[in-house]
N, C-alpha and C positions, 0 to 999 in steps of 0.2 A: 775905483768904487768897489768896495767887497761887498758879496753878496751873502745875504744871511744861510747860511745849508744848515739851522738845527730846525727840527721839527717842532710843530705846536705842539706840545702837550695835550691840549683842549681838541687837536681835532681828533674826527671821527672813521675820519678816511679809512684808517688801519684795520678797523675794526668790522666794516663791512663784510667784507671775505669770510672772516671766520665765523660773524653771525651767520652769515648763511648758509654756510657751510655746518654750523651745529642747527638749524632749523632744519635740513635737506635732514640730516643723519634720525631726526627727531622721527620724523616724515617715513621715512623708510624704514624704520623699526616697527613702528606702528604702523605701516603695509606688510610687513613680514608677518607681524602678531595676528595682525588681522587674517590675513590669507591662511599661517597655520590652522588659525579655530575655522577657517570655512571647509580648507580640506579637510579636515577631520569631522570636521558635521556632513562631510559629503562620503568619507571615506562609510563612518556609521552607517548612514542614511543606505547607502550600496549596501555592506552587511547585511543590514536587516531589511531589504525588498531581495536579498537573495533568500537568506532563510526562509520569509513569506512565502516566493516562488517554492523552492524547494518541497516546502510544507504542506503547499499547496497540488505539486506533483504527485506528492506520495498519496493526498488523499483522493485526486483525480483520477490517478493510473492504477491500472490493476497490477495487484503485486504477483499474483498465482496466475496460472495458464494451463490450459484444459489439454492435458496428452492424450494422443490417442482415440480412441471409439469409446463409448460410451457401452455396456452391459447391462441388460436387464436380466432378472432369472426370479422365473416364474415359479408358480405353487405345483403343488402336484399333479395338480387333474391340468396346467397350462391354461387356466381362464384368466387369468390375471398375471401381472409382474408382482413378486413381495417385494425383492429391493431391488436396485441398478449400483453398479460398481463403476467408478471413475477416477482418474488416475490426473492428479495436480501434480504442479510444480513450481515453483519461485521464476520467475522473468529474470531475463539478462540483469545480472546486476542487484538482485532483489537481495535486502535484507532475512535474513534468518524468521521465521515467525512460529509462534505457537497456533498450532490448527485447536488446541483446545479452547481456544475464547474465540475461537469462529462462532458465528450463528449462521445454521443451514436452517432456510424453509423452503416450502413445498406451496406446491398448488396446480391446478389441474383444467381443463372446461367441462370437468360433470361437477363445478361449485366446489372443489376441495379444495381449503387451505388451509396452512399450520404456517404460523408467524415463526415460531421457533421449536424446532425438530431437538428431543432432547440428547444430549452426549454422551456416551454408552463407554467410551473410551477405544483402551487399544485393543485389537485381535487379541485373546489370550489363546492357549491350546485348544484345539478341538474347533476350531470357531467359533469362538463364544460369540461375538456380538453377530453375527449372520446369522448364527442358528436362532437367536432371539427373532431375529427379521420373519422368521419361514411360520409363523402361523398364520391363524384362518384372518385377522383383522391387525394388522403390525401399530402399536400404537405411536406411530411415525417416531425412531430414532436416527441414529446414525452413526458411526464409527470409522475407524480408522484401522479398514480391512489388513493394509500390509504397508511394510517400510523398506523402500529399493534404495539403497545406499545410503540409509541414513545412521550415523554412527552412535547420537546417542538412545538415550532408551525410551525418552520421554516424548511428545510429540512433535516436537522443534523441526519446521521441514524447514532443510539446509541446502544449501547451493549446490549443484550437481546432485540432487538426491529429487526423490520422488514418493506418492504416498496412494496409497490405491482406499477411498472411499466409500465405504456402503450406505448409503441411504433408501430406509425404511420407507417403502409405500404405504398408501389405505386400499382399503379392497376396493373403489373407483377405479384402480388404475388397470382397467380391461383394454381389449382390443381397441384401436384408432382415438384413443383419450391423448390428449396434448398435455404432457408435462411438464411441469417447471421444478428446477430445482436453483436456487440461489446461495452460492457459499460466499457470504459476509467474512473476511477478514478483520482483524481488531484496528489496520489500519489499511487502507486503499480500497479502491471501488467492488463493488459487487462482478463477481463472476456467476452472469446469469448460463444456467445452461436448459436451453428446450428441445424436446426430446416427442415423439410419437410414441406410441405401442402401437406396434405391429397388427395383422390381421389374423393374423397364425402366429401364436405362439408354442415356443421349445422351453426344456428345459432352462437354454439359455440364446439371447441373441444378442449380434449389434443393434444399437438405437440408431435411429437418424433422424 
């Protein structure tokens, strides 16, 4: 008895495998597809909550940092401070910034305040903006007494450099008055600085 060995034509048998083997490949292209666009919605997604953070640092942290003691220096007769000298600087890391779109104000506890102390610019020869400071009622300015390592001309305080500040008093600021001075940056927090006047005052002293 011989046995038939040619295949049905009609079956299907043969065919299974490779259906599903092209359904699987189907399957997994579109798990690939898919997974690329979720990592990259998630890559994005990272980027911009870093930037946020970032952005959000620079407007939280103070960029400048208070060197040193603070100076007052008094009128002639020593009843009052005209201006106080204070010396910034850029923080670890800090970007470059222009101190001319800073806004300095003032205020005091004999009720003295100025929202925005006006900008007199750089020291030129002679002292120009200090000696503006030394009269009888200073109509609160402020300047940019001297430049310690700063290489260009303009106000730009730069990394390893430093900037020594005058800001203009009102005749309030006598003996034992509490005062504030605020230098605002164009971007990062306020660097509040408060400060006494003395009992005795000199030509000049440290504040505390």
């Amino acid at each position: 008895m011989m046995v038939n060995t040619m295949k049905n034509p009609l079956s299907e048998h043969a065919f299974t495998g490779i259906e599903a083997a092209v359904v699987f490949i189907a399957f997994v292209s579109v798990a690939i597809g898919f997974t690329y666009v979720v990592l990259g919605a998630g890559f994005f997604t990272i980027d911009t909550a870093q930037g946020t953070v970032h952005a959000g640092m620079q407007k939280a942290g103070s960029v400048m940092t208070l060197v040193g003691n603070v100076y007052g220096v008094s009128d002639s007769g020593n009843t009052r401070l005209n201006y106080i000298n204070l010396t910034v600087a850029l923080t670890p890391g800090g970007t470059p910034m222009d101190l001319s779109r800073m806004v300095v104000s003032y205020s005091d506890n004999n009720e003295g305040h100025n929202a925005a102390l006006t900008y007199e610019g750089i020291n030129g020869g002679g002292g120009a903006c200090t000696n503006t400071m030394s009269g009888s009622d200073v109509a609160q300015s402020w300047c940019i007494a001297q430049k310690i390592n700063n290489e260009t001309t303009e106000a730009m305080l730069e990394n390893n450099a430093r900037m020594i500040i005058a800001v203009g008093l009102p005749s309030r600021a006598t003996p034992n008055t509490k005062i504030k001075v605020n230098l605002q940056p164009e971007t990062g927090a306020v660097l509040p600085i408060v400060k006494t006047v003395p009992n005795h005052l000199s030509p000049m002293q440290a504040l505390y």
